[in-house]
C-alpha positions in Angstrom: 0.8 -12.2 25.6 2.2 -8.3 26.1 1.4 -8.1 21.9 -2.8 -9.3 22.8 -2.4 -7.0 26.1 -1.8 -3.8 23.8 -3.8 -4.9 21.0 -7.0 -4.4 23.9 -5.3 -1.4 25.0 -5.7 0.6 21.9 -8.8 -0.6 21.2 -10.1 0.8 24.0 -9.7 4.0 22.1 -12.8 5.4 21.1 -11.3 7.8 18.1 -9.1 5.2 17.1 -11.4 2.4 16.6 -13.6 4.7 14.7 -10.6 5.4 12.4 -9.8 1.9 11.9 -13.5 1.2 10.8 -13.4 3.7 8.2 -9.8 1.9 7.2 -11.4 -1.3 7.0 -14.6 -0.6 5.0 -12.6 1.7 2.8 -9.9 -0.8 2.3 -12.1 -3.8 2.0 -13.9 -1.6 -1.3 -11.0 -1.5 -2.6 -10.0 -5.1 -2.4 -13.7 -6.1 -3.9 -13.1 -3.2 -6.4 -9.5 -4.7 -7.5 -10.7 -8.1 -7.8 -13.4 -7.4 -10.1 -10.3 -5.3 -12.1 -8.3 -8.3 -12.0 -11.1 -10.8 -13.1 -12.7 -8.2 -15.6 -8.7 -7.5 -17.5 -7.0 -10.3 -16.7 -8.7 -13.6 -16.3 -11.8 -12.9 -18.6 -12.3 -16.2 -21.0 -12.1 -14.3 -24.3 -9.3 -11.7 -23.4 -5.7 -13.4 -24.3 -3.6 -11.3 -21.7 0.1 -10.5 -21.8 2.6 -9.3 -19.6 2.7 -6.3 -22.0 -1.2 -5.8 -21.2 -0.6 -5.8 -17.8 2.0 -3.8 -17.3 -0.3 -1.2 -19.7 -3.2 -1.6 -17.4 -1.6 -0.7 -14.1 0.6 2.4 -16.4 -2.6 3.7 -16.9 -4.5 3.0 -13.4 -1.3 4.2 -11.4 1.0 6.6 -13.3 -1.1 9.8 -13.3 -1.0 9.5 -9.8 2.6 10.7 -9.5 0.5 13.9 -10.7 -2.2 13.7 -8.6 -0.2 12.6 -5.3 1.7 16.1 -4.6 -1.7 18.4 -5.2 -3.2 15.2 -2.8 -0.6 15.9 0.3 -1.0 19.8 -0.5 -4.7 19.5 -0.5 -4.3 17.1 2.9 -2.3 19.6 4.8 -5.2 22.3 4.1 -8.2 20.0 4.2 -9.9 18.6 7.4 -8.6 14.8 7.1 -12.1 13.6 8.6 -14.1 15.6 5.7 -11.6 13.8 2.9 -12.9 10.5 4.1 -16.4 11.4 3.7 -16.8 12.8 0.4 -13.6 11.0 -0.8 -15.8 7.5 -0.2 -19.0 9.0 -1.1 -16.9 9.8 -4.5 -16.2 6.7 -4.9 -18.9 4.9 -4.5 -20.8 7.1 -7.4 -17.8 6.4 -9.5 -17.8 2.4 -8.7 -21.8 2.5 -9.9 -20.5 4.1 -13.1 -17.8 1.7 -13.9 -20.4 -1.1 -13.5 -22.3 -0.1 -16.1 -19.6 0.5 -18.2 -18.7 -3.9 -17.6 -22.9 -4.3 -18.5 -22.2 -1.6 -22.0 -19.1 -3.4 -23.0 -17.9 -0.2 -24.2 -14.2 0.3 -25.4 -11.3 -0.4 -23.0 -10.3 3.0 -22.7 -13.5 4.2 -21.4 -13.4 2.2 -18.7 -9.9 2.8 -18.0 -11.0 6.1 -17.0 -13.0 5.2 -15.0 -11.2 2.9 -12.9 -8.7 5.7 -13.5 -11.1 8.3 -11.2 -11.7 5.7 -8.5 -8.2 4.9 -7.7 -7.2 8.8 -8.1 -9.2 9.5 -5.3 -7.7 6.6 -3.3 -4.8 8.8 -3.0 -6.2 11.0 -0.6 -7.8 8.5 1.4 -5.0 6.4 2.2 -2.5 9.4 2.6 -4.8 10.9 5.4 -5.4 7.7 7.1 -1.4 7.7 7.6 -1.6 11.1 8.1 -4.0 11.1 10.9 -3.3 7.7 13.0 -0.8 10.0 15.1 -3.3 12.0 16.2 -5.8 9.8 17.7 -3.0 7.2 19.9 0.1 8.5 21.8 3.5 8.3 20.7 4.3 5.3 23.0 1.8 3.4 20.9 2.9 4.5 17.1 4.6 1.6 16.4 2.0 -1.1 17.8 -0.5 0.9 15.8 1.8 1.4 12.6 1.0 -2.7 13.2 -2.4 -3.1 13.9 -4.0 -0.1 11.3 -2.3 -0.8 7.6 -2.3 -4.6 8.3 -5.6 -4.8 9.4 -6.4 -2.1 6.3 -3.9 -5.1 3.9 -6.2 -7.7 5.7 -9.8 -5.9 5.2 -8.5 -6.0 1.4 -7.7 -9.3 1.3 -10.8 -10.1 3.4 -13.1 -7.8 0.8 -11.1 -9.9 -2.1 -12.1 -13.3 -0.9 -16.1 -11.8 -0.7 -15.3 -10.7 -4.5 -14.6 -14.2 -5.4 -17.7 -15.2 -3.2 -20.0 -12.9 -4.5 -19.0 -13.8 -8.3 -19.9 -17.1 -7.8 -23.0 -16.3 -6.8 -23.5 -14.1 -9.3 -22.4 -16.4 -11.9 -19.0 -14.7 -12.9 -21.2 -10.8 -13.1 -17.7 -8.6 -12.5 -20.0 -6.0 -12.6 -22.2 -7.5 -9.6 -18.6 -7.2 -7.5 -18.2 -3.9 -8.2 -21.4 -2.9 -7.2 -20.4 -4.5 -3.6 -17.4 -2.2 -3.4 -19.5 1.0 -4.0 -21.9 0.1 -1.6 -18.7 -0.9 1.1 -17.7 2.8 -0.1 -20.9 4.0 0.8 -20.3 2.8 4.5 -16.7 4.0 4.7 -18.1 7.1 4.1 -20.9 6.9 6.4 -18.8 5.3 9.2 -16.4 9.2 8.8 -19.3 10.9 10.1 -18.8 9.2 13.7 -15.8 11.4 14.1 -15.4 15.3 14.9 -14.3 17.2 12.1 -11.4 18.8 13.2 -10.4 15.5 15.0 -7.8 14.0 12.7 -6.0 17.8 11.8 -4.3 19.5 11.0 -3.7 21.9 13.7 -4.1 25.3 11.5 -7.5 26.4 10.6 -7.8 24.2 6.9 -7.9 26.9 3.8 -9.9 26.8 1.1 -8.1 28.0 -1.9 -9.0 28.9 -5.2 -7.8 26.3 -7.9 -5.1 28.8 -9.4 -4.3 29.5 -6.2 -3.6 25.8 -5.0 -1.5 25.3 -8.2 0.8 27.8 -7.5 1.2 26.9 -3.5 2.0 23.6 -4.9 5.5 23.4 -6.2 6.3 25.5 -3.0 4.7 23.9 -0.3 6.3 20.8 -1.9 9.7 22.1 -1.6 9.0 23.1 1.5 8.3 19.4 2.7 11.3 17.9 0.5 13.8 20.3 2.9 12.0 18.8 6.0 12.5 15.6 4.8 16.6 16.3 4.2 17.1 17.7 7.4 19.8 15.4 8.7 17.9 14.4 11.7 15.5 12.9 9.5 18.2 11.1 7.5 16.9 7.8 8.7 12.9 8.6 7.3 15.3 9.4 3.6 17.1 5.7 4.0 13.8 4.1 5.5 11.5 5.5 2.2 14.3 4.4 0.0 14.2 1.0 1.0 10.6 0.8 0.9 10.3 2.1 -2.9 12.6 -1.0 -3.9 11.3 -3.7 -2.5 7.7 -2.3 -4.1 9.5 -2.3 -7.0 10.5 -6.3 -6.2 6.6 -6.7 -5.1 5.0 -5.4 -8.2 7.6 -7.2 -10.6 6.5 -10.7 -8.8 2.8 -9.7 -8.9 3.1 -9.6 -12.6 4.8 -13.3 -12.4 2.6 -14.4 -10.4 -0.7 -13.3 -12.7 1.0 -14.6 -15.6 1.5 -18.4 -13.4 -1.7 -17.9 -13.0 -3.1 -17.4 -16.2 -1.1 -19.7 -17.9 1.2 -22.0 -16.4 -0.3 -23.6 -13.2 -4.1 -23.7 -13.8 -5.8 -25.4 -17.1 -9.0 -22.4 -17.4 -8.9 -18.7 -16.8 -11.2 -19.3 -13.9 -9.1 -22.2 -12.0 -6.1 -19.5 -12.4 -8.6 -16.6 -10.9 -9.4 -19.2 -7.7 -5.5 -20.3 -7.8 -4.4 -16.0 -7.5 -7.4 -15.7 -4.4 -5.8 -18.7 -2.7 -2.2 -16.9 -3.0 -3.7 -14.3 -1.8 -5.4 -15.1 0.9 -1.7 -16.7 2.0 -0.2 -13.6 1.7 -2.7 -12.0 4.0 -1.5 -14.5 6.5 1.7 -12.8 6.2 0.4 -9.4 6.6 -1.2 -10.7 9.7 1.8 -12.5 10.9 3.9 -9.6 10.5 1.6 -7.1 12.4 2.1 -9.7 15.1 5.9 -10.2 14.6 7.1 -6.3 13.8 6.1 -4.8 17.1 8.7 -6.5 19.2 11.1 -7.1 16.4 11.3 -3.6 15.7 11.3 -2.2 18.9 14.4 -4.7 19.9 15.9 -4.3 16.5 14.8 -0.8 16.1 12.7 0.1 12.9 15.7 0.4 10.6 17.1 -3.0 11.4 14.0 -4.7 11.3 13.8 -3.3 7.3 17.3 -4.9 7.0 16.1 -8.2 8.3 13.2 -8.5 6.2 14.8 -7.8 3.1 17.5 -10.0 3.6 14.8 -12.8 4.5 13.2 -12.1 1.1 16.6 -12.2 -0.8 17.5 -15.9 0.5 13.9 -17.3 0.6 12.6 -16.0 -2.5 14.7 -17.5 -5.3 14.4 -20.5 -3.2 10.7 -20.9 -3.1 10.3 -18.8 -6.5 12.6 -20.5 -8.9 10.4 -24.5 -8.7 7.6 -22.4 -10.4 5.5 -24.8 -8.0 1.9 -23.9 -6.5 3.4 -25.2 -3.1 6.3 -23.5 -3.0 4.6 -20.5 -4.3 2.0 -20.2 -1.2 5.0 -20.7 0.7 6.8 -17.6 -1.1 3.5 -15.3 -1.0 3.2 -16.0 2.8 6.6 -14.7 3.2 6.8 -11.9 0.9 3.8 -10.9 2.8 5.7 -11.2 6.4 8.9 -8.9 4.8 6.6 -6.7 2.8 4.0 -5.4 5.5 7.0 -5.8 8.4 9.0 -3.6 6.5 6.2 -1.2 5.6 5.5 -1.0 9.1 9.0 0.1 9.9 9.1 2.7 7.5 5.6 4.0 8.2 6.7 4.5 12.2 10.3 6.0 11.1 8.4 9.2 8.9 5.8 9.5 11.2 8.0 9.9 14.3 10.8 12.1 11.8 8.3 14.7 10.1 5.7 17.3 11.9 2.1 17.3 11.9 1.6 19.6 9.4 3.8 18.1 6.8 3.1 14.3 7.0 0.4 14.5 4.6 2.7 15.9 2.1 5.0 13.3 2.4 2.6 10.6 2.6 1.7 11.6 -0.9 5.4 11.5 -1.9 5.5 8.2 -0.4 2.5 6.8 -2.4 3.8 8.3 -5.5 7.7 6.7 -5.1 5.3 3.7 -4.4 3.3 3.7 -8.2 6.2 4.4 -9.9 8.2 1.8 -9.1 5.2 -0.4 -8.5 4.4 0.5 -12.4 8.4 0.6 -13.6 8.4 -3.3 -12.1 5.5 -4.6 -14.9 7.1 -2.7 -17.3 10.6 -4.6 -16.5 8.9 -8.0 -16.3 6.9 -7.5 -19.5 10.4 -6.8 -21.1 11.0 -10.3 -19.5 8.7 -12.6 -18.7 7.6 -15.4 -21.3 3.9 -16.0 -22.2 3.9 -19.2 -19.6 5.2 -16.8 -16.9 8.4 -18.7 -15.8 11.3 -16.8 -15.7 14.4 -17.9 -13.9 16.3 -14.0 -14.9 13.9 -12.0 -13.2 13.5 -14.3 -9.8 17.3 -13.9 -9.6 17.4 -10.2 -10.2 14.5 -9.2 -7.6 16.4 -11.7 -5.2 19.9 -9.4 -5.8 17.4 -6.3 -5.3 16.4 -7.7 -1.7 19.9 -8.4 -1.3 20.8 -4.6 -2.3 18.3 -3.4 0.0 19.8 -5.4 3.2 23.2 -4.6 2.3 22.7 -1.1 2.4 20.5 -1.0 5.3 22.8 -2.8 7.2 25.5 0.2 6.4 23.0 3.2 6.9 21.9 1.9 10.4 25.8 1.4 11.1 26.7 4.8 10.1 24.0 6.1 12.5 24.8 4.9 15.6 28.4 6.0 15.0 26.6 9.7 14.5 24.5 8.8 17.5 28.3 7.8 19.8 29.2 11.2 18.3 26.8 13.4 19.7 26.7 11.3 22.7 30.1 12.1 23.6 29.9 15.8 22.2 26.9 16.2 24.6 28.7 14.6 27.9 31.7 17.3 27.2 31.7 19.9 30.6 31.0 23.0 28.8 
């Protein structure tokens, strides 16, 4: 198969396995690390969780980092990327050990909010440089198969490090604290495994600064500008569309994550810990879509081209997810987490190759940090809207339909961007074959 023959192809290169290992391991952490979250706020036997609780818990786990994500791409455009990995990981392993203790102390929620809080904050960096650095260890010819292979495999290695989480509570007889003593120690490695690469390997080019705090505060809102007119340029009109897209149908994905826990919790499984095995079974479906659509989304997009392909799997996720969504089945609900997880990671895939091919070197981390933060918010302004909606069993019809005419939405207007451009693109085609 030409999709297996290019898999082995990039393989073959040395600095981009060793980037991918430090994906997985990081990655996998922080699937072991969110599963013990999950278990720990949501599923515990003597905690009654509601939507409303949710929707609190990932407020206060995600929205400071629309504060932290700008200063992060700043920081990343200064920094050597291959040094962020190293102490970011080290960080949080340290920071994992704490917040198992705090799960042995049983000491008030908001305590260990914060520190959950510090763990994911440094996540920011790490997953905006790994973006931020994949062009600089394959060739352009190979962006898009490794847009395919990298994230997925990182959105596998999660799922992968989940399914241990679940393993290793068993064992442990339901210690959350146990899990989250795996994920510092896969922290650990991810920070170990950096150490294989060069430092000035993964950028950027300029020699990386080391600013005083003041100093970085005030670069910030400047530098930041600075990337937000790259990003408008009109050439780059399609990365604006493509990021636009994306932010909505994370808005859709986090809205039916907070169903789905709910279904869980309540409607389709008798005990808190048949609900917890029913979410890692969903899960572990959904992965199968991630992996599927690494698969899939090379030769789909580069037929379709990356901005189609976003078209087509949001308009597959607007038919097929009222359809599967609205029985409030377990059936059809694997059925609908395997798909969301096709469109989801195909359509992140797209959008990941589209503003890596639009924006320079020395800007992507910026906007890789934009990118995560559009990503919290509406990740966050989705549990907000389905705690305004959902019912204490879970099941509501209003909300299916309105994330299905969101997909729709997002297709729709896809379908008139891409159609706009390649009347710009017959434009400067005939402007260009004019004699001069």
């Amino acid at each position: 198969m030409p999709v297996v023959r290019d898999l082995r192809v990039l393989l073959r290169l040395r600095d981009f396995r060793r980037l991918l290992s430090v994906r997985l391991l990081s990655q996998g952490a922080d699937g072991v690390y969110q599963v013990a979250l999950a278990a720990y706020v949501v599923f515990s036997p003597e905690k009654q969780t509601s939507a409303a609780a949710i929707a609190s818990a990932m407020a206060v786990l995600l929205l400071p980092y629309s504060l932290v994500g700008p200063f992060a791409g700043v920081l990343l455009d200064r920094w050597r990327r291959r040094q962020v990995f190293v102490y970011g990981n080290l960080l949080r392993a340290l920071l994992a050990a704490v917040t198992a203790v705090l799960m042995v102390g049983h000491v008030p929620d908001w305590l260990f909010y914060v520190s959950a809080l510090c763990v994911t904050a440094v996540n920011r960096f790490v997953l905006a440089g790994l973006s931020a650095a994949l062009p600089r260890v394959v060739d352009t010819e190979r962006l898009v198969l490794a847009n395919s292979l990298s994230p997925t495999a990182g959105t596998l290695a999660a799922t992968a490090g989940g399914g241990l989480a679940f393993a290793v509570r068993l064992v442990a007889s339901g210690s959350d604290a146990a899990v989250v003593l795996l994920g510092a120690f896969l922290y650990l490695c991810a920070s170990l495994a950096s150490l294989r690469m060069a430092p000035a390997l993964l950028g950027p080019d300029r020699e990386p600064a080391r600013p005083r705090l003041r100093s970085a505060l005030a670069d910030t809102a400047r530098e930041l500008l600075a990337a937000v007119r790259h990003l408008a340029a009109p050439r780059r009109r399609e990365a604006v569309w493509a990021l636009t897209a994306m932010t909505v149908m994370r808005f859709c994905y986090g809205a039916l994550l907070v169903l789905l826990l709910m279904l869980c919790r309540y409607s389709l499984a008798t005990t808190p810990e048949g609900g917890l095995r029913l979410l890692g079974l969903v899960l572990a479906v959904s992965g199968a879509g991630f992996f599927a659509a690494a698969v899939v989304t090379p030769s789909a997009a580069g037929r379709l081209g990356p901005g189609r392909w976003i078209m087509v799997c949001s308009g597959t996720a607007a038919v097929l997810e009222p359809a599967l969504g609205l029985p409030f089945a377990t059936g059809p609900l694997l059925a609908a987490a395997f798909v969301l997880g096709l469109v989801t990671q195909g359509a992140k895939i797209a959008t990941d190759t589209i503003v890596q091919e639009s924006v320079e070197d020395g800007f992507r981390g910026r906007i890789f940090s934009v990118y995560d933060v559009l990503f919290n918010v509406a990740f966050v302004g989705a549990a907000g809207v389905a705690a305004l909606m959902l019912p204490s069993d879970g099941r509501s019809v209003v909300l299916v339909v309105l994330v299905a005419l969101l997909y729709g939405g997002v297709a729709a207007v896809m379908a008139r961007c891409e159609g706009r451009r390649d009347g710009d693109g017959r434009d400067v085609s005939r402007e260009t074959s004019r004699p001069s």
